[in-house]
N, C-alpha and C positions, 0 to 999 in steps of 0.2 A: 563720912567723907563724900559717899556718892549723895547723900541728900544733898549737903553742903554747893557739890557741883550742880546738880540738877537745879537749885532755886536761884543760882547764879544765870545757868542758860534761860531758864525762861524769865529773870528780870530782863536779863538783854536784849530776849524776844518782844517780851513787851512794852522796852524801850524803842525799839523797833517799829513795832505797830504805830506806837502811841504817836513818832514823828511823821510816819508815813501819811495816817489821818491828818496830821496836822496842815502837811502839807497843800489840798485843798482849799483849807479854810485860809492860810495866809496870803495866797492868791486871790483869794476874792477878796479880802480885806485890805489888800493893796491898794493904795490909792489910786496907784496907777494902771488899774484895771479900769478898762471902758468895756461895758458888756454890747452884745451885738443889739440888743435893743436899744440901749442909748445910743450907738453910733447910725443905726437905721434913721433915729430919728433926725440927724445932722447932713443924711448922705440926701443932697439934690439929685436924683438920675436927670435932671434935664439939662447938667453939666459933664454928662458921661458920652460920648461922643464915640460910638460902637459904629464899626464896619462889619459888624458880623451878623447875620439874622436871625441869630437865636444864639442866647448866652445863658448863663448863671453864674452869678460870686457869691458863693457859700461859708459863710464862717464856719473852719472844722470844730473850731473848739466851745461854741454855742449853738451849733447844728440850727444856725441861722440863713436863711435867705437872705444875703444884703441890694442882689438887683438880680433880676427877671428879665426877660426878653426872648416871646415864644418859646417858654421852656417847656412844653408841653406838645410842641410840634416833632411828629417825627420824620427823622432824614437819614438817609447813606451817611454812614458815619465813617467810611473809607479805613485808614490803617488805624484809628484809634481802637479799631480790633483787636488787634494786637497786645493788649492790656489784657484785654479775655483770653486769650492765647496763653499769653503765658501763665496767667493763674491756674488754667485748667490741666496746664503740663505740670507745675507744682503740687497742682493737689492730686493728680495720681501718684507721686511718689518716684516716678522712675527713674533709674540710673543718669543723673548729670552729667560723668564720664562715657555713659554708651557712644560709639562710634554714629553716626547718623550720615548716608550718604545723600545728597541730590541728585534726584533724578529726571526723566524728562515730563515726568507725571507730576513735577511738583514747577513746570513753566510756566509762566500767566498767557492763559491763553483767551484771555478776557479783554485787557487794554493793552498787551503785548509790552513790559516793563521791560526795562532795560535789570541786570542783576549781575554782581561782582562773583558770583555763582556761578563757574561753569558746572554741568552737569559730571558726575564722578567726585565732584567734591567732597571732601570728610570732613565733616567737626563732630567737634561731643556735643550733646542737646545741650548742654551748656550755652558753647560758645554760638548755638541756633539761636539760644534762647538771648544771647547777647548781640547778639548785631542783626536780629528782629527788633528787637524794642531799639537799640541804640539809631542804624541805619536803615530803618524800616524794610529790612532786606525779604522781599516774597518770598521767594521761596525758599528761604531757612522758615518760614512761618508755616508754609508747604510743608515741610518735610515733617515738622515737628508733627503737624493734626496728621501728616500722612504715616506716623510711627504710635500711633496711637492706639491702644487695644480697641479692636474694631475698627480700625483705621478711621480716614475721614467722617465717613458718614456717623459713628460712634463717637468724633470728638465733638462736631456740630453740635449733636444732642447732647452732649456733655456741656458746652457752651451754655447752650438754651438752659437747661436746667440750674447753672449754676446763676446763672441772671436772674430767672426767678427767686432761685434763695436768697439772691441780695435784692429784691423785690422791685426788681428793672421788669415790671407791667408792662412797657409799651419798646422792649426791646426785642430784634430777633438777628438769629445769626444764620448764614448761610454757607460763611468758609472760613478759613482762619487767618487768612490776609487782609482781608478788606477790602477788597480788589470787586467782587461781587455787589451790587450795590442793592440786593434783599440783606445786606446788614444793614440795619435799620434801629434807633434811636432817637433817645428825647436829650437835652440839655438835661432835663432835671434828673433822668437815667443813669447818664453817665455821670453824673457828682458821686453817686452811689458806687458807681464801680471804681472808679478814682479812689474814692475812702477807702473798699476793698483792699485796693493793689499796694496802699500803702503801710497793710500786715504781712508785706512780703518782700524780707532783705532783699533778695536777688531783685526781684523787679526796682524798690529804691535807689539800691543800688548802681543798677543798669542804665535805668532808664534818665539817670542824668547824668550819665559817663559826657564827659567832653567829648573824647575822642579815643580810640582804641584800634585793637587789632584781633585775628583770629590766625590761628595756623591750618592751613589743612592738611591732614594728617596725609593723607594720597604725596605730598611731593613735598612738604615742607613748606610749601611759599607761604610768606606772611600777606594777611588782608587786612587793608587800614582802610577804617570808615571814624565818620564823624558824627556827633549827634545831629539831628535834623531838626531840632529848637537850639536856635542859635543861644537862646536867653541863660541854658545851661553854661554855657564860654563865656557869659558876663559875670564880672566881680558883685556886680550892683544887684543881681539877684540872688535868691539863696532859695531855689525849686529843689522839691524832696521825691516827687514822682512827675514825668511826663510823657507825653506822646503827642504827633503829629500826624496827619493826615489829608489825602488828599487824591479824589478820585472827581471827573465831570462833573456830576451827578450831584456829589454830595458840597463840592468846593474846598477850601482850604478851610483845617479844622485843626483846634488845638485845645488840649487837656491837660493842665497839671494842677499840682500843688505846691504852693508857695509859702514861705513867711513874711509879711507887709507888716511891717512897724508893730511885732515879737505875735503879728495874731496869724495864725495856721488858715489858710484859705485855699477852698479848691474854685478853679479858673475853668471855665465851659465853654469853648467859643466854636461856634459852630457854622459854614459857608459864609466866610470870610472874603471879600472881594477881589481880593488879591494875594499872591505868594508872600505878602512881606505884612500885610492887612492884620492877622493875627496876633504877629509878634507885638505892632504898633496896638493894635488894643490892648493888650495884655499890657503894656507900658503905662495907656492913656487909666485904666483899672488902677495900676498902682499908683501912678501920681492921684487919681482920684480920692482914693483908701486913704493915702498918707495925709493929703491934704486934709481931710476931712478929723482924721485921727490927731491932728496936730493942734486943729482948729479948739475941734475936743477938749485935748489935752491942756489946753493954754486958760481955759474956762476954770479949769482943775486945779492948772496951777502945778502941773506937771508935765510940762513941755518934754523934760528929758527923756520920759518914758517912748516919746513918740518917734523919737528922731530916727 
């Protein structure tokens, strides 16, 4: 009877297997698969009309370059820190629920930000870790490196180190806000840390919240903040990880990942000319992709795939 059961669990097992493998290969045998290579060779950049001076559109699912634009220059990368932030707070492990207060050690006394933070405020590194990434809020980002074994100076290096692991060469960190403008960065650096943060529910999660709230534990009052990419509150997109940023120095800067006509792409746009500059490239990218993917598509003889 237990033979009986046991060659039953592992047929199932290996029915199992057997569709899992399968699953690749009907993918790629999909007609309506266009690999990044053949769409490279379709994409014109001299109809890609960027406000940004250094970008990259990375296929996630072909670990493809699809366009370039001084990816290799580095610059202040302002609150797109904040992605390194929070990973570096998940991968030590520490209590989500811990109380975390703000203090005056965690003010910006660097470009003097405005902050929905008064000082005495409570949250749980949770809800730090959620209206840092959501509303780029300093110093819950403050607080967070500043509750960190070894405090600041010990999360910095925890930073740096984990940039290296994910093999950001020409990256460096200086604080945990991005406020400091020795954080420092390439286009092609932060695709990598992008792909990172999107093995991390909570940051997914978060970081394309619409709109949300936190309580502080001190008094009860509710804090309502809103994402800072507007492009999360459109129906027309469907972003799986972002962040925004934005300091002098380094100019109006945006990172996410998206899906463009069912293909996974991470978006780099970096000193943007204006507040509203990145969003509008990041638009001018997808009509780009789409058009081009459609174009594709119609040669194929599979338009519907593209739509």
């Amino acid at each position: 009877m237990q033979t009986k059961k046991l060659s039953k669990k592992l047929s199932s097992l290996l029915l199992m297997v057997l569709v899992a493998l399968s699953l690749p290969v009907l993918a790629l045998d999909d007609e309506s698969y266009i690999t990044a290579d053949e769409l490279r060779l379709h994409l014109d950049p001299g109809k890609l009309h960027l406000r940004s001076s250094a970008a990259v559109i990375y296929d996630l699912r072909d670990g493809q370059v699809l366009f370039e634009r001084n990816a290799d220059a580095q610059r202040p990368v302002a609150s797109l820190t904040k992605l390194m932030t929070a990973m570096v707070v998940l991968d030590a492990g520490l209590p989500l629920d811990e109380e975390l207060i703000v203090t005056r050690a965690d003010r910006d006394t660097l470009r003097g930000s405005r902050s929905r933070l008064a000082f005495g405020t409570r949250l749980t590194r949770e809800d730090m870790l959620l209206i840092s990434l959501v509303a780029s809020e300093n110093r819950a980002a403050a607080a967070l490196g500043r509750n960190y074994p070894g405090g600041i100076k010990g999360f910095v290096a925890a930073m740096n180190q984990k940039a290296k692991q994910l093999g950001m060469m020409h990256t460096r960190f200086a604080d945990a806000t991005g406020l400091d403008d020795d954080n420092v960065s390439t286009a092609r650096d932060l695709v990598k840390m992008v792909e990172a943060s999107q093995r991390y529910p909570l940051i997914r999660e978060a970081s394309v919240t619409a709109k949300s709230h936190v309580t502080d534990l001190r008094s009860n009052w509710k804090i309502e903040f809103i994402n800072t990419n507007r492009l999360v509150r459109q129906k027309t997109w469907d972003v799986e990880v972002s962040k925004t940023g934005y300091i002098v120095p380094a100019g109006h800067c945006l990172v996410m990942s998206a899906m463009i006509a069912d293909r996974p792409v991470a978006v780099v746009l970096l000193n943007s000319w204006g507040k509203q500059s990145k969003f509008g490239d990041a638009s001018r990218i997808k009509n780009w992709l789409l058009s081009t993917e459609k174009r594709v598509a119609r040669a194929h003889g599979t338009l519907a795939s593209a739509g």
